[in-house]
C-alpha positions in Angstrom: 95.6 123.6 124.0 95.5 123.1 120.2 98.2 121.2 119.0 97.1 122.2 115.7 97.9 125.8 115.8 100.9 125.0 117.8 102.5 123.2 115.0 102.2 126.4 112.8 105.4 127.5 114.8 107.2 123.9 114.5 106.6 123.2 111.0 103.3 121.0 109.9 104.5 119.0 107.0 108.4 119.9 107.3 111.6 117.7 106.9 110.9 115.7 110.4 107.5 114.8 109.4 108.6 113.7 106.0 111.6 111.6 107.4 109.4 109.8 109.8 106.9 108.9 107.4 109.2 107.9 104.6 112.2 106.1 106.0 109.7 104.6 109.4 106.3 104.9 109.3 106.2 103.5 105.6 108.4 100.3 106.0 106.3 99.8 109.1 102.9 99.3 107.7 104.6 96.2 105.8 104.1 93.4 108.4 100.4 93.7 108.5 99.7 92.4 105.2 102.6 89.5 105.1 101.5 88.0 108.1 97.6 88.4 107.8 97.4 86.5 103.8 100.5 84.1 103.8 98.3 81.9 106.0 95.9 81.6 102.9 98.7 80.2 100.4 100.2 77.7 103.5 97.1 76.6 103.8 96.5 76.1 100.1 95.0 72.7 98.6 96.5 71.5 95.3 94.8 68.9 93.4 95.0 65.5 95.4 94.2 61.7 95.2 94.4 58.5 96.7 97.7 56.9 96.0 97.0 53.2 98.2 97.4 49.9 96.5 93.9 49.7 96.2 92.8 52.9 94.6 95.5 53.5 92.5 94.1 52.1 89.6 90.6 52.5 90.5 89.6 55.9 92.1 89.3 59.0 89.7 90.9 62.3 91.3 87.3 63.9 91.3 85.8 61.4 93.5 88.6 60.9 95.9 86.9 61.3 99.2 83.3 60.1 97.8 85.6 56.6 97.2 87.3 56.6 100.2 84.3 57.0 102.6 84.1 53.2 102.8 87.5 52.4 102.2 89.4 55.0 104.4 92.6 56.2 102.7 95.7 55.6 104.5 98.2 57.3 101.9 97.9 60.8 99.7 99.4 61.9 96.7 99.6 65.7 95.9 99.6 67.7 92.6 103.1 69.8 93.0 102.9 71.7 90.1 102.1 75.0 92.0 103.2 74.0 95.6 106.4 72.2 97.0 104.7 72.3 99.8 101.9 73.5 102.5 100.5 72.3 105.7 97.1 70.0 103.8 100.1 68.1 101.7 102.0 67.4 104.9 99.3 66.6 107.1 96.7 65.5 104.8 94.1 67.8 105.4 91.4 66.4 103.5 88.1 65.0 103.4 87.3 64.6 106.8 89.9 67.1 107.5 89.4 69.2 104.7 87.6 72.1 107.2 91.1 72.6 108.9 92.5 75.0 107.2 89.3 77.3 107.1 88.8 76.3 110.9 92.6 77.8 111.0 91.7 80.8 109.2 88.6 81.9 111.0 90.3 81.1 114.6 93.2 83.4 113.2 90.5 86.3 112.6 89.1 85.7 116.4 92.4 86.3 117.7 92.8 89.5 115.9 89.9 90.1 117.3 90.9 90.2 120.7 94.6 91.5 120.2 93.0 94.6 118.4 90.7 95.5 121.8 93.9 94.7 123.9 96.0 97.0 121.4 93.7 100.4 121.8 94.5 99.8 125.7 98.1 99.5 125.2 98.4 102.5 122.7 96.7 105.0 124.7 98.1 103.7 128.1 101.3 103.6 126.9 102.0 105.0 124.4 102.1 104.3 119.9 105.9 103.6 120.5 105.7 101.0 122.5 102.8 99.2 121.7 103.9 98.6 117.9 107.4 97.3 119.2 105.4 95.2 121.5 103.4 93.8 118.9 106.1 93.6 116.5 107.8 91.2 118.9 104.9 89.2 119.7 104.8 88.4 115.9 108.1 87.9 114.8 108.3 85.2 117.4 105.3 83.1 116.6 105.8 84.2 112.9 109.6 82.7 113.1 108.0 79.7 115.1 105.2 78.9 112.5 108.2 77.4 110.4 109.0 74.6 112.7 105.7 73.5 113.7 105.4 69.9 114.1 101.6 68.9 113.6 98.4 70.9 113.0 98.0 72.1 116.5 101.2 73.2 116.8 100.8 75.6 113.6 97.5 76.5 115.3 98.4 77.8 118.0 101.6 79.6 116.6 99.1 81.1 114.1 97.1 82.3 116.9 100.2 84.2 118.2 100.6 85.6 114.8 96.8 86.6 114.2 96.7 88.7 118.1 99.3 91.1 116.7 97.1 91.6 112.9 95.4 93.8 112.5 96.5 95.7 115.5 99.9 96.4 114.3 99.1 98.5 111.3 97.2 100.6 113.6 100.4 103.2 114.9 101.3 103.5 111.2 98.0 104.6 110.2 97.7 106.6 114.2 100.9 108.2 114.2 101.4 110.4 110.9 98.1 112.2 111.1 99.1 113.3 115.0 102.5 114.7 113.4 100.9 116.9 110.9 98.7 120.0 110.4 95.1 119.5 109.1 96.0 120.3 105.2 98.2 117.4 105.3 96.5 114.0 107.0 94.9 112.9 103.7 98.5 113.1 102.2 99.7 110.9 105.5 96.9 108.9 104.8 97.0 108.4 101.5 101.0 107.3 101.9 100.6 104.8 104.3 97.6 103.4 102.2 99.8 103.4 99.2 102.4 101.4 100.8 100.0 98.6 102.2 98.9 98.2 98.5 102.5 98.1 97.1 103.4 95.8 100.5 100.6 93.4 99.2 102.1 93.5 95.3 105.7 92.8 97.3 104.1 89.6 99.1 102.6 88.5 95.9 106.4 88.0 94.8 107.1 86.2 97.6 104.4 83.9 97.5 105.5 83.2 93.6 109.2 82.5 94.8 108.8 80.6 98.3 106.2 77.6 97.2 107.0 75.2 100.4 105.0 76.7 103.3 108.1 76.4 105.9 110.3 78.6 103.7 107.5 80.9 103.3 106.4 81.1 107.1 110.3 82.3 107.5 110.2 84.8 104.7 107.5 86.2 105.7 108.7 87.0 109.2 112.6 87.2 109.6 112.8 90.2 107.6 110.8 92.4 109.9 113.7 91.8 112.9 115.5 94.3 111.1 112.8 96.6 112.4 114.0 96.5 116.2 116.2 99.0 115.1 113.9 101.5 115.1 113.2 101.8 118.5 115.7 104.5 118.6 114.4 106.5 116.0 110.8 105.8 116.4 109.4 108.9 118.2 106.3 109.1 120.6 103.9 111.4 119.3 103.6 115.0 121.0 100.2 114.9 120.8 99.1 112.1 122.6 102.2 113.2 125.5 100.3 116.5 125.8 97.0 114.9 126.0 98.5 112.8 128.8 100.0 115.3 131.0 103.3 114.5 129.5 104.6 118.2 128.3 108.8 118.1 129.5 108.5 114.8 126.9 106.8 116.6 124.0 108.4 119.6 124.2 111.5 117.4 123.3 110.3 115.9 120.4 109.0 119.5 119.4 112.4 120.8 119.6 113.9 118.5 117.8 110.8 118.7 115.2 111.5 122.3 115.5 115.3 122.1 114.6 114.9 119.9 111.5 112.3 121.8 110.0 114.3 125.0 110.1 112.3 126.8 112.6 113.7 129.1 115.3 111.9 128.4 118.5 113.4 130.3 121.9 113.2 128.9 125.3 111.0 132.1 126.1 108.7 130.8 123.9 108.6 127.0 125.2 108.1 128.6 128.7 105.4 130.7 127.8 104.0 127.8 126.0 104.4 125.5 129.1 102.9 128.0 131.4 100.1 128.3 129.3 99.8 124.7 128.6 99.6 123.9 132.9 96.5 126.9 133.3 94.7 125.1 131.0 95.6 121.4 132.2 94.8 122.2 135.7 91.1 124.2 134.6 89.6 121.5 132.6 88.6 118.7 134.5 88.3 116.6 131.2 92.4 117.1 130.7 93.1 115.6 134.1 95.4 113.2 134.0 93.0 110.1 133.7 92.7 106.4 132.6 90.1 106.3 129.8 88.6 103.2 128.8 85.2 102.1 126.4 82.8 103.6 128.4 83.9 107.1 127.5 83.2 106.6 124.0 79.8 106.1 124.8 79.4 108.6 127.3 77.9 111.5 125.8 74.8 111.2 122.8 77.3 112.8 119.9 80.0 110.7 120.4 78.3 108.0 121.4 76.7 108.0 117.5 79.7 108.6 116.0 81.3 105.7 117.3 78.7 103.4 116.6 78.0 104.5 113.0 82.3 104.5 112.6 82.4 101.4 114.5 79.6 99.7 112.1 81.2 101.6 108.7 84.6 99.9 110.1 82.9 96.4 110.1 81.5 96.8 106.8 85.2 98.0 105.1 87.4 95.0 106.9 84.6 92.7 106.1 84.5 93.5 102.4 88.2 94.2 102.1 89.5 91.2 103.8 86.7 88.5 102.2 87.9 89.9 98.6 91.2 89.5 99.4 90.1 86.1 100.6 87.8 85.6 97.7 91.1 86.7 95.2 93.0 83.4 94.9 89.4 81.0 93.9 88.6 83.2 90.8 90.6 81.1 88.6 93.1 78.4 88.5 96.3 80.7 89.1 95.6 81.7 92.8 99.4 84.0 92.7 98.5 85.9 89.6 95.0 86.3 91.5 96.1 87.8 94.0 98.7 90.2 92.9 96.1 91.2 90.9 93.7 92.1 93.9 96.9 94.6 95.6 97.7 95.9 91.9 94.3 97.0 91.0 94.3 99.2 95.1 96.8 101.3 93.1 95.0 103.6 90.1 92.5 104.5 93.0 94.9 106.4 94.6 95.8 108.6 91.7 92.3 109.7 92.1 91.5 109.5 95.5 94.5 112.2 96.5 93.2 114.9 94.7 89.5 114.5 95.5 90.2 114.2 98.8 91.8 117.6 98.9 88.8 119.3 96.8 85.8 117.2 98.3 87.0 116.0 101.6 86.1 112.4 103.5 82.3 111.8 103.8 80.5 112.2 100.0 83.9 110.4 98.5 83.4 107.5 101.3 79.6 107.4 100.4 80.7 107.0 96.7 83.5 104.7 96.7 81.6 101.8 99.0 78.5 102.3 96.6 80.3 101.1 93.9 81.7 98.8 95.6 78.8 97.4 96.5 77.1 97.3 93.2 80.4 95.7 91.7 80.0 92.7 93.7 76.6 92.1 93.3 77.0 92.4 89.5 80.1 89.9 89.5 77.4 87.8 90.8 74.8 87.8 87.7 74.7 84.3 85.8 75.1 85.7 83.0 78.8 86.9 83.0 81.4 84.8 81.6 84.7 84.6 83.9 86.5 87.5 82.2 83.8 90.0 83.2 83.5 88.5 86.8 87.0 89.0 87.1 86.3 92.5 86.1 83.9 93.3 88.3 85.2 91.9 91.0 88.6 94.3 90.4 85.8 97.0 90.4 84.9 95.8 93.8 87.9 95.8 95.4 89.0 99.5 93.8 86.2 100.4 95.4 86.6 99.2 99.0 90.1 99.9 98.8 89.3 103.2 98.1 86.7 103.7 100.9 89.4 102.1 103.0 92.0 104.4 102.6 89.5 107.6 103.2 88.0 105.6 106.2 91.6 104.9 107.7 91.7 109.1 107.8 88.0 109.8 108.7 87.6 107.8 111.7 90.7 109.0 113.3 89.9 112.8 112.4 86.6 112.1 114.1 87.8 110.7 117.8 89.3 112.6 119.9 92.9 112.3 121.1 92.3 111.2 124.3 91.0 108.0 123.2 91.8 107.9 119.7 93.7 104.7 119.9 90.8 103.3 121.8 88.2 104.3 119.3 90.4 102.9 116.7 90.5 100.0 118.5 87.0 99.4 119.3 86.1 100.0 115.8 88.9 97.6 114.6 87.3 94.7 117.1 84.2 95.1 115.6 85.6 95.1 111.8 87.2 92.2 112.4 83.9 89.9 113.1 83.6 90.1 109.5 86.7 88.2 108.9 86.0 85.7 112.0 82.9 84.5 109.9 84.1 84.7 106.4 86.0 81.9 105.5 83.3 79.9 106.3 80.9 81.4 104.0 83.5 81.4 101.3 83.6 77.7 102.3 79.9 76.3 102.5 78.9 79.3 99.8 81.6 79.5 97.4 79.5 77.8 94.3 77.0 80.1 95.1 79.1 82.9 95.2 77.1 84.2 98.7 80.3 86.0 100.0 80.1 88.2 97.2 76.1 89.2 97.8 77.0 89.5 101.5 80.1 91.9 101.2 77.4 93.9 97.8 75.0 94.5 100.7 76.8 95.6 103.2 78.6 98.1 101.4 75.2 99.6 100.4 73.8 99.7 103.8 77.4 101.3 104.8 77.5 104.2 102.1 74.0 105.5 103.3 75.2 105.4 107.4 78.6 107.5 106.1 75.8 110.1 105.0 75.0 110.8 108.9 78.7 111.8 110.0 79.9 115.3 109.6 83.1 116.3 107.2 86.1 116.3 108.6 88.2 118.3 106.0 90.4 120.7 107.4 89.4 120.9 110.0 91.3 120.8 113.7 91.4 117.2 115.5 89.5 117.5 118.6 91.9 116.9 121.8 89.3 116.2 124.6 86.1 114.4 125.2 84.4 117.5 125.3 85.8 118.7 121.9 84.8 115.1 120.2 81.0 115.9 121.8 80.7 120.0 120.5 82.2 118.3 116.7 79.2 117.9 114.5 
């Protein structure tokens, strides 16, 4: 059955869809973004020196640990200028220790990693509501915890908790809109929830300025997103997936109700014409059979299984990029807050461009584009020859350019899987994006003099806009429902 058509009669982009986005999809996408760059400014490392008896009039703040080598230092004193606090000033992490916080960073990566696979199971097994509540709880606790860590390894591990649920928990935002909507209208859902994470990552460059000790900042970073709880009983399942599942007493529901607010009349001869039509066709395709579906099915058949690996690869290439610039923000210059409210401020002029481009030349020649010059930006911001004001430049190139291949990526994929495993695809493709990040803080680490992240994330963006060239266009077109729609789409 094609929801698509069916959603002529309940309204495509009416007053329901445009409550849900606005007043819960929206707010939702916020938690992502606060939880998955506080860690970078708790973590941050002021400007430090030896303060014992016997250094303190003879070791230089710029050979501190070269000094101290021989002598071990016993006592540390902190520049607090920018920082009351974070976790290297109150556990001296440095010198020997100095690798902590990017150990802490890359082992909060790995266990997005592994909460993103888990997610795609959860969401199609049961459900997009309650797999974002799930999540949701899983980090408010550890993000509430974080606060009161006492040592290291107790932050660790609370971080851990923290980095399962990111970025998995963006993913029913992103999911959810585009399954409420008619074709004409995803890259408008899209664009919206894309808009929102760049204005959530302006919002938490605010917060970063006003909470400087890391405690404080742990907590304002997480209690506010309680408040979300609330939502559970406004926060609808989406018809689409309940259909795909078997599940039509529960859509039809939610289409009622849809129905009702968008001003359309719909009869109860109609729903049981619908429903009777909706169980011949449910019981005569095998592939609609109420069935647990797992990775293998995305590999199953030669169509799909190339779409999913040249998604799953373009995924890798866009989280790579747009979380190592991200990363990469707060080093450009000595102001690591106006740094990186610059790097969620620049995402925004894209989008004045991107929503209308999308509408006239649709997903895969605009994705091709935008990581090109991408890619080129950062391996420009590389040349010797630019002084730090053109770097800078470039590099907000860059990231206008991933965010922008981001945002059309974020509607692509999902237009391109079909519903049955949509969440799963999503997933999978998430898993694999997210090996980027694993690895990235230590090349910013051993490679940030030499600036290799930045020729890393330039090539791989290059490689990426040439694989986008293989995948059909997607624009207006109807979201396939079964396996055997996502292998006849090409």
């Amino acid at each position: 059955m094609d929801f698509d058509k069916m959603l002529i009669d309940f309204g495509e982009y009416g007053l329901y869809q445009k409550q849900l986005i606005w007043l819960v999809v929206l707010p939702c996408v916020l938690p992502c973004g606060f939880h998955a760059y506080n860690q970078l400014f708790m973590a941050s490392t002021p400007e430090h020196w030896c303060k014992d008896e016997y250094y303190i009039n003879s070791t230089s703040k710029i050979n501190q640990c070269l000094d101290s080598m021989n002598n071990t230092c016993k006592f540390w004193d902190y520049d607090h200028s920018r920082y009351l606090s974070t976790i290297v000033t109150e556990w001296d992490l440095v010198c020997s220790k100095q690798f902590y916080p990017t150990f802490a960073l890359t082992i909060f990566g790995l266990s997005g990693l592994f909460g993103m696979l888990l997610f795609g199971f959860i969401q199609d097994g049961l459900g997009r509501r309650p797999a974002f509540f799930i999540y949701l709880f899983i980090e408010c606790i550890f993000g509430i915890a974080t606060a009161f860590a006492k040592d290291f390894w107790m932050w660790l591990i609370f971080r851990i908790g923290v980095g399962f649920t990111v970025p998995a928990i963006l993913a029913t935002p992103n999911v959810l809109p585009i399954e409420f909507v008619g074709p004409a209208h995803r890259t408008t859902c899209i664009l919206l929830t894309n808009i929102a994470h760049s204005v959530g990552m302006v919002i938490l460059s605010l917060v970063l300025y006003a909470f400087r000790d890391w405690r404080q900042l742990a907590l304002a970073t997480s209690l506010p997103f309680t408040v979300y709880f609330l939502y559970w009983w406004s926060f609808p399942e989406s018809p689409r997936w309940l259909l795909a599942c078997g599940k039509f007493e529960k859509a039809k529901t939610i289409l009622l109700k849809m129905a009702k607010v968008n001003g359309k009349d719909i009869s109860l001869d109609y729903m049981d014409q619908l429903k009777i039509k909706y169980e011949e066709e449910f019981k005569n395709q095998k592939s609609k059979t109420i069935k647990k579906y797992n990775i293998f099915h995305l590999f199953k058949t030669p169509n799909l299984r190339f779409k999913t690996i040249a998604i799953t690869f373009i995924w890798f290439v866009n989280t790579t990029v747009y979380v190592g610039l991200s990363y990469y923000a707060p080093a450009l210059s000595s102001d690591e807050h106006l740094n990186f409210f610059l790097a969620g401020a620049v995402e925004l002029p894209t989008y004045i461009v991107l929503w209308p481009a999308m509408e006239k030349f649709g997903r895969k020649s605009l994705l091709h584009i935008s990581m090109l010059i991408g890619g080129c930006a950062c391996l420009i911001a590389t040349f010797p020859i630019l002084d730090d004001q053109w770097t800078l430049i470039m590099f907000c190139i860059g990231k206008m350019g991933i965010s922008s291949s981001y945002v059309i990526l974020s509607l692509f994929a999902p237009e391109l899987y079909p519903t049955v495993v949509r969440g799963l695809g999503i997933s999978v493709s998430s898993v694999a994006g997210m090996i980027g990040p694993v690895g990235l803080p230590v090349i910013n680490y051993v490679g940030m003099g030499s600036q290799l992240s930045l020729i890393v994330m330039g090539v791989l963006q290059i490689i990426g806009a040439f694989v986008t060239l293989l995948l059909p266009e997607t624009k207006n077109c109807h979201l396939p429902q079964t396996l055997d729609d996502g292998e006849e789409y090409k």
